[in-house]
C-alpha positions in Angstrom: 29.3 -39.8 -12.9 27.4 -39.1 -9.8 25.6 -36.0 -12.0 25.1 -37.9 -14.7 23.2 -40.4 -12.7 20.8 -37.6 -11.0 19.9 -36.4 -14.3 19.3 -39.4 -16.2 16.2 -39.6 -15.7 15.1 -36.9 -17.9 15.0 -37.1 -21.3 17.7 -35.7 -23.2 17.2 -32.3 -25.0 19.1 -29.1 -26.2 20.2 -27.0 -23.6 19.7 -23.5 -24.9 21.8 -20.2 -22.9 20.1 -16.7 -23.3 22.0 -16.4 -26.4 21.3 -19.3 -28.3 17.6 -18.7 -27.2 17.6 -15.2 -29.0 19.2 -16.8 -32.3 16.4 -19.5 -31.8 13.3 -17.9 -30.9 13.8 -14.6 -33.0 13.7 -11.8 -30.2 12.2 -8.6 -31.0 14.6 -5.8 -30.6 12.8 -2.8 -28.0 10.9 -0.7 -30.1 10.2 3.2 -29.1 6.7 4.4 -29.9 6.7 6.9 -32.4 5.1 10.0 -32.6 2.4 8.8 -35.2 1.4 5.6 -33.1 0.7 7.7 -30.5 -1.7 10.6 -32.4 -3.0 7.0 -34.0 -3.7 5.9 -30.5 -5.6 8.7 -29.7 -7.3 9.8 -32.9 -10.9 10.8 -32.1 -13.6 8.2 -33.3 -17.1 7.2 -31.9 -15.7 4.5 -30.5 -13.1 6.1 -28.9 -16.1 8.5 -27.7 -18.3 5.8 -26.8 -16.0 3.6 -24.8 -14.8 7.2 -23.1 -18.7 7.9 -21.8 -19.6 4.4 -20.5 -16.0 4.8 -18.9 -16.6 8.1 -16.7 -20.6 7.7 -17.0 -20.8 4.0 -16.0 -24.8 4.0 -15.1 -24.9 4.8 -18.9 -23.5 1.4 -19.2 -25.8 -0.4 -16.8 -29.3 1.5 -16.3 -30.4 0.2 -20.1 -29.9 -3.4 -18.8 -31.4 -2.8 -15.3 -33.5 -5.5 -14.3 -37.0 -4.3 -13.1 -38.4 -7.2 -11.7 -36.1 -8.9 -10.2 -33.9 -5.7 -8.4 -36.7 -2.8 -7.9 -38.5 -3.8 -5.1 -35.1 -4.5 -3.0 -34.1 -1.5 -4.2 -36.8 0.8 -3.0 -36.3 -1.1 0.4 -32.8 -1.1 0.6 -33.0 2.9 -0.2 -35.6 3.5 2.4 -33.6 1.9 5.3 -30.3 3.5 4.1 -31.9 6.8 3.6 -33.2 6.6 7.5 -29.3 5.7 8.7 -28.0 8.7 7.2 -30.4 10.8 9.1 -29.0 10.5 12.2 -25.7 9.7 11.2 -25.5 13.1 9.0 -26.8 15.2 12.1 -23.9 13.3 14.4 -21.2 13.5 11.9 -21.7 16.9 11.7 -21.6 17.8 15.2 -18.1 15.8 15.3 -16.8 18.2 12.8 -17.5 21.0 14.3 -20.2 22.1 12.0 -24.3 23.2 11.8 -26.4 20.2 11.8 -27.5 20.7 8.2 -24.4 20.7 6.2 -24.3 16.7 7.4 -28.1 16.5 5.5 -26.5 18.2 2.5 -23.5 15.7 3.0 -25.8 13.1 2.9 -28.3 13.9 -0.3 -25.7 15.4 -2.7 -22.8 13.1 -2.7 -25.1 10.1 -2.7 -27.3 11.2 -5.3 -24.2 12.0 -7.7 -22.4 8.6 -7.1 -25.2 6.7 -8.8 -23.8 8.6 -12.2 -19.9 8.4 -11.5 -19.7 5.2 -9.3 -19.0 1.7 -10.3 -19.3 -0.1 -6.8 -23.1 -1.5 -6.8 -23.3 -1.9 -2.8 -21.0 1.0 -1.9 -23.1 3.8 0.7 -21.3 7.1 0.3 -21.9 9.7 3.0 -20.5 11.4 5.8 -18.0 9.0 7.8 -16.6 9.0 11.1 -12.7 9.4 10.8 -13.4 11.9 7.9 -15.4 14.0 9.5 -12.9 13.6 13.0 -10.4 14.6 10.2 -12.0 17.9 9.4 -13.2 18.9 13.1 -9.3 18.6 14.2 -8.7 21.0 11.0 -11.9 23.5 11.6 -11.0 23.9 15.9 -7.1 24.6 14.5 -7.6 27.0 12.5 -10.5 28.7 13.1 -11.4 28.1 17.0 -13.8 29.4 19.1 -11.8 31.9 20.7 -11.6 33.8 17.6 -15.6 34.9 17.8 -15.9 35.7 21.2 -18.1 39.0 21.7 -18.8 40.5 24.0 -22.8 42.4 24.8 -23.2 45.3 26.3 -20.1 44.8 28.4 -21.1 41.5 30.0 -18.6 38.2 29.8 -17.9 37.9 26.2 -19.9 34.5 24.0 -19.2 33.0 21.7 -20.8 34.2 18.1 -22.1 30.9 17.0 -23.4 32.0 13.7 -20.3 33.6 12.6 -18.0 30.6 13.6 -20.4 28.5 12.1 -20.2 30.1 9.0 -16.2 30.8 8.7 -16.2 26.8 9.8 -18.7 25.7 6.7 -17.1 28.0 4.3 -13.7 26.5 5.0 -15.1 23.0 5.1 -16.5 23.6 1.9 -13.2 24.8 0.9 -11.3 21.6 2.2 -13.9 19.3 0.6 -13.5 21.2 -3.2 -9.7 20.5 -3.0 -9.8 17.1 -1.6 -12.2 16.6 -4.8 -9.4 18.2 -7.1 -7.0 15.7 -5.7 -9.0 12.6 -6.5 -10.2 13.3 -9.9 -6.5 14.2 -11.0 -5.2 11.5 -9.2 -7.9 9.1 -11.3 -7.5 10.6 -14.3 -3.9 10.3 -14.3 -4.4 6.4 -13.4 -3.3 7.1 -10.1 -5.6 4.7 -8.4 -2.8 2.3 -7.2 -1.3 5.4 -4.8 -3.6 3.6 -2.4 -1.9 0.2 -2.2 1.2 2.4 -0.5 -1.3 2.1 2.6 -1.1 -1.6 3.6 -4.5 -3.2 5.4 -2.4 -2.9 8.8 -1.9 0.5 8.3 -5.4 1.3 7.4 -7.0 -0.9 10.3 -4.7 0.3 12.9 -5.1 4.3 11.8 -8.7 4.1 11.6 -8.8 2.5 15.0 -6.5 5.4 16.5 -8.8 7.6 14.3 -11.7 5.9 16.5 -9.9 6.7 19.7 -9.9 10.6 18.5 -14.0 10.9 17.9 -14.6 8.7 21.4 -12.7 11.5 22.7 -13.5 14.4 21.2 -17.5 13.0 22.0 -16.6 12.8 25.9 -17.5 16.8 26.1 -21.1 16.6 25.0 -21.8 13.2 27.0 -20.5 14.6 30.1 -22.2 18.4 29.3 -18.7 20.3 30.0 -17.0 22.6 28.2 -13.3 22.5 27.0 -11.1 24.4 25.3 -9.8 23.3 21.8 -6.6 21.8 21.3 -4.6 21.0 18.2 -1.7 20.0 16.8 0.5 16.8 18.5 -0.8 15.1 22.3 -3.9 17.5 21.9 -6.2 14.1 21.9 -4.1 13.6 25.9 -4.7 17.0 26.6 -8.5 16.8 25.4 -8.4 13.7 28.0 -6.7 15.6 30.8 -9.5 18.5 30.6 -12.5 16.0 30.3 -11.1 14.2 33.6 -10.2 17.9 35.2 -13.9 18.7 34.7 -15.9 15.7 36.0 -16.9 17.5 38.9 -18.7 20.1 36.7 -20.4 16.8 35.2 -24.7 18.0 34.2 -26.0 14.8 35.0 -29.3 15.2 33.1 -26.8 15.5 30.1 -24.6 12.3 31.1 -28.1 10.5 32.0 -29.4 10.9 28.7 -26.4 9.8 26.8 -25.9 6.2 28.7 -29.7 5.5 28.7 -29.6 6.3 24.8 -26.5 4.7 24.3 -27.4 1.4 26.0 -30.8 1.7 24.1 -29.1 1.9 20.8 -26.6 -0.8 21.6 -29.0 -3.6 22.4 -31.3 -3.1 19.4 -28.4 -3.2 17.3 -27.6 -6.8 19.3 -30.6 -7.9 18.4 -30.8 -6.9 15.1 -27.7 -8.7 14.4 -28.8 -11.5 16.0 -32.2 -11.5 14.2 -30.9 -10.2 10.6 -32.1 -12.9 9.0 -35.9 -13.3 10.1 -36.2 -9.4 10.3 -36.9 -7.6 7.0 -35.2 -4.8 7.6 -33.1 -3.6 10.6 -35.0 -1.4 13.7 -34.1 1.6 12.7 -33.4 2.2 16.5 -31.0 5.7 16.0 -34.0 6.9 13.9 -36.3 6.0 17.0 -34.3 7.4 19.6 -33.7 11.0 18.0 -37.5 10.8 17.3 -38.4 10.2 20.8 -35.8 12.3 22.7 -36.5 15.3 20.4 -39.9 15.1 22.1 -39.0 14.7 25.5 -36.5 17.5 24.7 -39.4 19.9 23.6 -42.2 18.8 25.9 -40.1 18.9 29.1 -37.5 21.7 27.8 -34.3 19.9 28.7 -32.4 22.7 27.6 -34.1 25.3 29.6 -34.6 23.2 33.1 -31.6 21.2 33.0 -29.0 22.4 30.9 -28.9 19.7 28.2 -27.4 21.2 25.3 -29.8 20.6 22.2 -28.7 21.3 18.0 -30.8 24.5 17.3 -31.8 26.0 14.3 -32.1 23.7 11.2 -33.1 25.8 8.2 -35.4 24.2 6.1 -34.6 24.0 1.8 -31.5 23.9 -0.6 -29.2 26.8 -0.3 -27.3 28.1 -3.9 -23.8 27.4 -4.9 -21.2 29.2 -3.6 -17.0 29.9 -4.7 -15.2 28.3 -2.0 -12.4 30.8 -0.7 -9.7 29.9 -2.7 -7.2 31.5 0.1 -7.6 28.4 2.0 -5.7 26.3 -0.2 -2.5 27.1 1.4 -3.0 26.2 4.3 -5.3 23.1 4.2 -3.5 21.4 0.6 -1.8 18.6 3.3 -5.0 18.3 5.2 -6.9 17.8 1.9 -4.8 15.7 0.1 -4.7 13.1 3.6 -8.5 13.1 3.5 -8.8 12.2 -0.1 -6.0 9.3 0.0 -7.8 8.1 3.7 -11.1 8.4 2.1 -10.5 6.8 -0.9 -8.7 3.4 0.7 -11.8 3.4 2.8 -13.9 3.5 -0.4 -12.4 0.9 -2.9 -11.4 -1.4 -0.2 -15.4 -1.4 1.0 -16.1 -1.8 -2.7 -14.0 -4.3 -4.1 -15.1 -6.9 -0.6 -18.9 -6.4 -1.7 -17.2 -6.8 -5.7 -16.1 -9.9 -4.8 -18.7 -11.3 -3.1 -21.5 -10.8 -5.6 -19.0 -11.3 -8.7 -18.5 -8.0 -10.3 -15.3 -5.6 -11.2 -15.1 -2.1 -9.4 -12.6 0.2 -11.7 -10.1 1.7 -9.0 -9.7 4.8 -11.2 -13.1 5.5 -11.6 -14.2 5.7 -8.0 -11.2 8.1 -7.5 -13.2 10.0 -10.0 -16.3 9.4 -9.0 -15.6 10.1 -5.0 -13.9 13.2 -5.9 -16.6 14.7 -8.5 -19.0 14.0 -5.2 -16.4 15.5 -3.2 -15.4 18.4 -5.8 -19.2 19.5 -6.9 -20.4 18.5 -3.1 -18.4 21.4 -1.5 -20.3 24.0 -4.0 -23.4 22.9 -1.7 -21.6 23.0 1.6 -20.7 19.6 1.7 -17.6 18.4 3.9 -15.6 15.5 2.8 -17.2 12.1 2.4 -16.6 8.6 2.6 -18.1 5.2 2.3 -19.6 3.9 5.5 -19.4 0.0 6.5 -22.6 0.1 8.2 -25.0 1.4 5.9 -23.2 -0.5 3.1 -24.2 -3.7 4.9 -27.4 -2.6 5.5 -27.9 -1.2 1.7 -26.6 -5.2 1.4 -28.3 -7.0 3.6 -32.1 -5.5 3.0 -31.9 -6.4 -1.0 -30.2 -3.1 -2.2 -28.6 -4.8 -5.7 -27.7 -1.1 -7.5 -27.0 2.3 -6.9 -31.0 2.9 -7.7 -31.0 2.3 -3.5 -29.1 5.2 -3.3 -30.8 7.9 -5.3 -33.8 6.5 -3.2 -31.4 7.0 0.0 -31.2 10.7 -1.5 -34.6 11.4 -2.2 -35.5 10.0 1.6 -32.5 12.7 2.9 -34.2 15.6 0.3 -37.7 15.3 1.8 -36.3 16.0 5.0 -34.0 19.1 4.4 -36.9 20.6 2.9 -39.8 19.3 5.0 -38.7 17.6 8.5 -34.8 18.8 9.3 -36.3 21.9 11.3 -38.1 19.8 13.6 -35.2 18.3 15.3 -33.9 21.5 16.8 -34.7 20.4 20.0 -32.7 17.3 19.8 -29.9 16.7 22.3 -26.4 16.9 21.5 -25.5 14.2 24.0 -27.6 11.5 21.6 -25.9 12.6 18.5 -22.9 11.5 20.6 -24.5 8.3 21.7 -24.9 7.4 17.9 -21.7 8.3 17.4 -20.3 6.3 20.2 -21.9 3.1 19.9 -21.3 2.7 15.8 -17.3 2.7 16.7 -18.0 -0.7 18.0 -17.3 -2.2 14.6 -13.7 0.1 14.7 -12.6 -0.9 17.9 -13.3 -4.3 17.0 -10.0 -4.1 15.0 -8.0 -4.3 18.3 -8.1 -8.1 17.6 -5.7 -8.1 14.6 -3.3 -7.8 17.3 -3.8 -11.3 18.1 -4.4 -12.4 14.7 -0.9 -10.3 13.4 1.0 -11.5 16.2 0.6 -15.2 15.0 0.6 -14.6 11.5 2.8 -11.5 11.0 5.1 -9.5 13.3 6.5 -6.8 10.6 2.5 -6.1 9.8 2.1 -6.0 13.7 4.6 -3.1 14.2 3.1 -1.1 11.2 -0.3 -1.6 13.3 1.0 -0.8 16.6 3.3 2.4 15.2 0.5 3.4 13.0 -2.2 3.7 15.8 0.0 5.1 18.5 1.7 7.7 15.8 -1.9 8.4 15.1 -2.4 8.5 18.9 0.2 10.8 19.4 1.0 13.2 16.7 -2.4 13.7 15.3 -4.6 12.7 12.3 -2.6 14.7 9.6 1.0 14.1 11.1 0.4 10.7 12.2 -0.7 9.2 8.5 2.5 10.7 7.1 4.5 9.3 9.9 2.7 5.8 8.9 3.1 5.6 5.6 6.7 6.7 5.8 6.8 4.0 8.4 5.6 1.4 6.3 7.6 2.0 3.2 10.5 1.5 5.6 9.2 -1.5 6.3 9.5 -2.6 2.9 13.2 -1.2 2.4 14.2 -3.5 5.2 12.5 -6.5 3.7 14.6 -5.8 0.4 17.3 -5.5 2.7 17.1 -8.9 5.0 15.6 -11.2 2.5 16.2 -14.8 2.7 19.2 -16.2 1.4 19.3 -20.1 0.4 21.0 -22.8 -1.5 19.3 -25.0 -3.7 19.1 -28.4 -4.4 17.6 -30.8 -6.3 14.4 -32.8 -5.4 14.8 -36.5 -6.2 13.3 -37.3 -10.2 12.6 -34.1 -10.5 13.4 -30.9 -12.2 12.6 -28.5 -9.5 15.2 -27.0 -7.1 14.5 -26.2 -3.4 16.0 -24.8 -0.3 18.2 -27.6 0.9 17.7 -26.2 4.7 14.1 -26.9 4.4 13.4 -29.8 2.4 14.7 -33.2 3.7 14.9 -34.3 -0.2 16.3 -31.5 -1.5 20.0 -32.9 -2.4 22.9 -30.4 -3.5 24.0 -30.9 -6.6 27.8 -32.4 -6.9 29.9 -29.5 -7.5 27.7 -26.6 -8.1 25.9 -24.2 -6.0 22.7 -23.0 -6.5 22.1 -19.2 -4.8 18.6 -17.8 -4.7 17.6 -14.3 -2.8 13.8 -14.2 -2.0 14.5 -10.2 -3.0 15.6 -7.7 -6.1 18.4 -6.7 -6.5 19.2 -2.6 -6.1 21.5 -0.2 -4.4 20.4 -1.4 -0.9 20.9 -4.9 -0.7 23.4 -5.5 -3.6 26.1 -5.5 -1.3 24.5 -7.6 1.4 23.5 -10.4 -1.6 27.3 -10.6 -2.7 28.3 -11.3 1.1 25.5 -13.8 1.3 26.8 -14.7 -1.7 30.3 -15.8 -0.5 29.2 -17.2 2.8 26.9 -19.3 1.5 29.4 -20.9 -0.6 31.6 -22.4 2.1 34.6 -20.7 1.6 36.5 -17.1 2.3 36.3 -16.2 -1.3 38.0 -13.1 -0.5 40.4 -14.6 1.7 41.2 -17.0 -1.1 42.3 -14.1 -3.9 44.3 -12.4 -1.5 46.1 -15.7 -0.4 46.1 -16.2 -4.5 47.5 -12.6 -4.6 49.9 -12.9 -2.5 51.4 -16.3 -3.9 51.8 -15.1 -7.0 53.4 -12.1 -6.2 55.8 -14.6 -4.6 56.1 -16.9 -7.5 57.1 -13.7 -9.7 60.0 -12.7 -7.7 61.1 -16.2 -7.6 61.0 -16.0 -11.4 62.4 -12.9 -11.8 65.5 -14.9 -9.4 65.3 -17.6 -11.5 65.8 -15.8 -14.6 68.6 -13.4 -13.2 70.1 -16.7 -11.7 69.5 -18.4 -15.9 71.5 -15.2 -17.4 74.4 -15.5 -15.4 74.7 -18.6 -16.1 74.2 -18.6 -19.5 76.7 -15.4 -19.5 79.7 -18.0 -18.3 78.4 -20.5 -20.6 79.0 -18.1 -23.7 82.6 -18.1 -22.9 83.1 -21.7 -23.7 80.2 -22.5 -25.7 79.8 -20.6 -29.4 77.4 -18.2 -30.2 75.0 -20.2 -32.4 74.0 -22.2 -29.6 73.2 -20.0 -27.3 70.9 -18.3 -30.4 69.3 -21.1 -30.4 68.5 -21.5 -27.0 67.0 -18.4 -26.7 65.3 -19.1 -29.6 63.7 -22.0 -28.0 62.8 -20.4 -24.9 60.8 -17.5 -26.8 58.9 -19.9 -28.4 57.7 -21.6 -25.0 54.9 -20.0 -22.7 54.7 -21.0 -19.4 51.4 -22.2 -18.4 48.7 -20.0 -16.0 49.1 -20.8 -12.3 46.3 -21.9 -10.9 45.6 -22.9 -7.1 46.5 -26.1 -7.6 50.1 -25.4 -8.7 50.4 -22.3 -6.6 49.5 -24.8 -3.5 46.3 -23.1 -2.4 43.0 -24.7 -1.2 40.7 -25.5 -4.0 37.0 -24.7 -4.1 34.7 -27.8 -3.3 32.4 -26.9 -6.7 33.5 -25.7 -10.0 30.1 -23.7 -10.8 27.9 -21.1 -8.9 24.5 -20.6 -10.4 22.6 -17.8 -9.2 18.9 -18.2 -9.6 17.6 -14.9 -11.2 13.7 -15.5 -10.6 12.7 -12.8 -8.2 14.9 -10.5 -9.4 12.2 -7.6 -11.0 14.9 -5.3 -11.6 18.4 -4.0 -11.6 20.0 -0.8 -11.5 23.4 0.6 -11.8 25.1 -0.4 -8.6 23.9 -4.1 -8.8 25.4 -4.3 -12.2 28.7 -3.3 -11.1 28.5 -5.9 -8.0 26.8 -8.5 -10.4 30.4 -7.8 -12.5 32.4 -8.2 -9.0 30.6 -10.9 -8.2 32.0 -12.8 -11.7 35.5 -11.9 -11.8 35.8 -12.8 -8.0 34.8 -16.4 -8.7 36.9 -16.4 -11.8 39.3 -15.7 -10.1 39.5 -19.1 -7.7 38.8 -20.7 -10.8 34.7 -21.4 -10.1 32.3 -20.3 -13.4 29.3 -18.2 -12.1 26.1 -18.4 -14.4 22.7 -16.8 -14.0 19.3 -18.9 -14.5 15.6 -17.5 -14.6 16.4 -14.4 -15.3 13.3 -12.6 -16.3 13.5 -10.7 -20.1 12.8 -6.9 -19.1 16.4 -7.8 -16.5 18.1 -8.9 -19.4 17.1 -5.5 -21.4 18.3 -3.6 -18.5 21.3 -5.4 -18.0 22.0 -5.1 -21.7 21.7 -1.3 -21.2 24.3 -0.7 -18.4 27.0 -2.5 -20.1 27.1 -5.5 -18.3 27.8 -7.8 -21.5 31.4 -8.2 -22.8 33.6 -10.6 -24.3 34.5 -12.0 -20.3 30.4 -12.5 -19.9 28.5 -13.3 -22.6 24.7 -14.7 -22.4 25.9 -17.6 -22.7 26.5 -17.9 -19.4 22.4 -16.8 -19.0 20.0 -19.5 -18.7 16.4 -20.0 -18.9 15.9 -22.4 -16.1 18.1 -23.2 -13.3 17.3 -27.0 -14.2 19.2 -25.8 -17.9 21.9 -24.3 -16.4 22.5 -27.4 -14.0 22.4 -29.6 -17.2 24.9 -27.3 -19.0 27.4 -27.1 -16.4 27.2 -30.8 -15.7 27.9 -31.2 -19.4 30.5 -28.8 -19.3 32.0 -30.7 -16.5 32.1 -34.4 -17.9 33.6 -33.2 -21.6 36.5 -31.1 -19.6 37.4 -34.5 -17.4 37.2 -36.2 -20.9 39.6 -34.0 -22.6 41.8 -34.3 -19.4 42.0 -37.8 -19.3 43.1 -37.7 -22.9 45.7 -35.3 -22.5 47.1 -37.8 -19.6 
């Protein structure tokens, strides 16, 4: 009565299992595709072509509509200022991987120029980046360090052969940067654009800050004007640090002078053009200014040859041809590569969908891949190294009316003008200010220390895959240390599966919906029946661990129970079997007095009598406090075969201390898979399956009332 009265208030309607539901509703059996649906699918047409163009070509798609007046003029500005970033930025990036000062131009004009064909991200400044290029300079010093061009001239200490290192470095870089681009464009034309969400925010944020800590670092030598050896390979970033603080004594200070002054230089304009974004037009270009003006003072007063300051050197002047990367290098640089492309491509679609979202248009995932790695790919024919997108010139691309990638091909042409006109002027140009550009534009990276605070209120689990991700970074290096974080955070997730959180249900007051009963005040168990829920899927992993939750949360030792049922009627057999020994004896001296006929007919009786099924009742056990267990199916996204058979356990174990278990919410492509592993039989049947956990509530309370009915009939 007490169930009929909390669900009165609803108005009465057919309750309708997973099997009625299929007989109802008509379900579609699964159909296979077939080989001609597929060759139809794919058949050539112009269409087909059309739609396949605008898909890898997007500008195709919108150059026609461009708007001229309204987006030209912010355009041309926005390309101007970005186009004056990358300047100095490709000179310092550069110098941080270990290469000549002009394959960062050519990094700069070729990869930006071909993005406005391939790219889909309107705001999105490709370009040399600092953890990709801190990436490749760990890569170039293992494998091809300094030590292995030392010469030596008529017979004096040995040098170091700069132009040959420099040119084994580029020609591997360029090597490194063809196969990262192989990597993306397969990876995007195999739709392989979600391999990125395998690297959480946390994980990003906390390896590109430990990837921040490795360029600070490995910037310390040419602020300080010392020279170190190169280390590789696991703790090299400590054993970097322990040199650098071994060698302070040998400290130039005309080198160390020029770095702070330039460094505090750059950092206060930068203040103040945050300050001032909005009345300023366009930001001070104030690294543009200082590489300007200390390239000057470098070759008025000769820094290098009265102080020591080390300066770039040669920058030839024009485009250089093509050339075949060295294929050899694949071996041994196809991890390396494949990190940089994933890195570089979470970097780049993350960028571009925030600026997406903000101005209200769709970046493809799958087409950046594609369109990153074709810069990448046809970039390392030209010497290119491996390129990202870059949050500051973004912004600025952003922020000084920059509404298309037309602000990048003017970018482009800004960067061509000065490979083939200017870049040879700025061989005079300290190293140490490269450094201080470098430097100071981490600020917005290490600004990512405060997600610490933030993770520790909001989320502890994404707080360890921070903290392990930055010190495995830390530790093991840029290559070993991702793998060691994503391996780290997939773990994560395989222990979430594993401790979800269990929960009984109950029902909100004139309502159809079902809540934890632990956390809602109103949330009233229904008489007789418990509701299970799992916040997880269920698979080999936690399976086991939802069946135990299972049986705990239900008040009672199930398992206990069936033994204790076990074991009683095991007893209740051998007091049969006594019983009946004791009944033939007896009847054997009866047959001495009594005729033969009768005892036929005795017999005859007691064949035709069954006795009825023990139950705990009769066998003097404790009885369950509910009759029904319904387990709530909804975030259940799949099944495999070990939670089938536990799912099957899990049934005959309640049948067996006489409680019905039935399964609500469960979604259709579950059902289909469940079907498939032979879960169904003539013990459990869909009718036991029901769409709602409110249906299946309704159905056993149903259930319930016309079995008391026929009960009190019998009596």
């Amino acid at each position: 009565m007490a169930v009929e009265m909390v669900l009165s208030h609803r108005a009465p309607h057919e309750v309708l299992s997973e099997a009625d539901l299929e007989e109802v509703a008509q379900r579609k059996p699964p159909t296979e595709p077939s080989l001609r649906s597929c060759l139809r699918k794919t058949r050539c047409s112009a269409s087909t072509a059309k739609s396949l163009l605008f898909r890898f070509l997007p500008f195709l798609h919108w150059l026609p509509r461009y708007p001229v007046k309204d987006w030209l003029l912010g355009d041309i500005a926005s390309g101007f200022s970005v186009g004056i970033m990358h300047l100095p930025q490709g000179l310092a990036y550069a110098l941080l991987a270990g290469l000549p000062p002009v394959t960062g131009l050519y990094s700069s004009f070729y990869p930006v120029f071909l993005y406005f064909f391939f790219g889909t991200s309107r705001h999105n400044s490709v370009g040399p980046f600092a953890v990709i290029s801190v990436m490749i300079g760990s890569l170039t010093e293992s494998l091809l360090p300094s030590e292995n061009f030392l010469e030596s001239i008529n017979g004096s200490n040995a040098t170091v052969n700069e132009a040959r290192r420099d040119a084994a470095r580029v020609e591997l870089v360029a090597t490194i940067t063809v196969l990262t681009g192989i990597f993306q464009v397969a990876l995007g034309l195999l739709q392989f654009g979600f391999v990125v969400t395998y690297l959480s925010d946390p994980l990003v944020r906390g390896y590109t800050t430990a990837a921040s800590v490795h360029v600070l670092v490995s910037q310390l030598k040419n602020v300080f004007g010392v020279s170190l050896g190169e280390h590789s390979g696991p703790l090299s970033l400590f054993m970097t640090f322990i040199e650098i603080c071994q060698k302070l004594p040998q400290t130039n200070v005309g080198t160390l002078v020029t770095a702070i002054i330039a460094m505090v230089a750059i950092f206060i304009v930068k203040e103040l053009n945050h300050k001032f974004a909005a009345k300023l037009p366009m930001p001070i270009p104030i690294e543009l200014i200082t590489i300007i003006i200390s390239t000057g003072i470098s070759y008025g007063v000769n820094l290098n040859a009265k102080f020591g300051i080390s300066v770039v050197g040669n920058i030839p002047s024009g485009l250089k041809p093509p050339v075949v990367p060295n294929v050899s290098y694949f071996g041994q640089v196809v991890g390396n590569a494949f990190a940089i492309a994933v890195v570089g491509y979470a970097i780049c679609i993350s960028l571009g969908k925030i600026f997406a979202l903000k101005h209200g248009y769709k970046v493809d995932s799958n087409q950046e891949l594609i369109a990153l790695g074709l810069c990448n790919f046809l970039g390392g024919f030209f010497q290119c190294f491996a390129i990202s997108c870059s949050m500051s010139r973004s912004l600025v691309q952003e922020s000084t009316g920059g509404n298309s990638q037309v602000a990048g091909v003017i970018a482009s042409l800004v960067i061509l003008v000065t490979i083939l006109k200017i870049g040879e002027l700025f061989r005079d140009l300290p190293k140490a200010i490269l450094s201080a550009i470098i430097i100071i534009n981490l600020k917005g990276m290490f600004k990512q220390f405060n997600d610490l605070r933030t993770l520790w209120k909001s989320n502890r689990v994404d707080l360890m895959v921070w903290i392990v991700t930055f010190v495995a970074t830390l530790m093991l290096n840029l290559d070993i240390g991702l793998g060691a974080s994503v391996a780290f955070g997939l773990l994560t997730v395989i222990f979430r599966t594993q401790l979800p959180h269990y929960s009984i249900l109950g029902r909100i007051s004139d309502t159809d919906v079902y809540r934890d009963v632990a956390e809602y005040q109103m949330a009233q168990e229904v008489p007789g029946v418990k509701i299970f829920r799992s916040s997880s899927t269920l698979y080999f992993a936690n399976v086991e661990l939802y069946a135990e939750a299972l049986k705990k949360k239900s008040g009672i030792n199930v398992d206990r129970l069936i033994e204790k049922k076990k074991k009683a009627l095991k007893k209740l057999k051998k007091q049969q079997k006594k019983a009946e020994k004791a009944a033939k004896r007896k009847k054997d001296m009866e047959d001495g007095h009594n005729g033969p006929g009768v005892a036929v007919i005795e017999l005859s009786g007691a064949e035709g009598s069954t006795p009825p099924e023990p139950t705990l009742r009769t066998l003097g056990l404790p009885q369950p406090g509910f009759h029904a267990v319904i387990l709530d199916f909804s975030p259940v996204s799949f099944v495999d075969t070990v939670s089938i058979k536990i799912l099957k356990n899990i049934f005959r174990d309640f049948h067996e201390i006489e409680v019905d278990v039935f399964v609500a919410s469960c979604p259709v492509p579950v059902l289909a898979q469940l079907e498939r592993g032979n879960f169904f039989s003539s013990a459990i049947t869909k009718h036991y399956f029901f769409p709602s956990v409110h249906d299946a509530v309704v159905h056993v309370s149903g259930a319930r009332r016309q079995a008391l009915v026929d009960l009190s009939t019998r009596m």
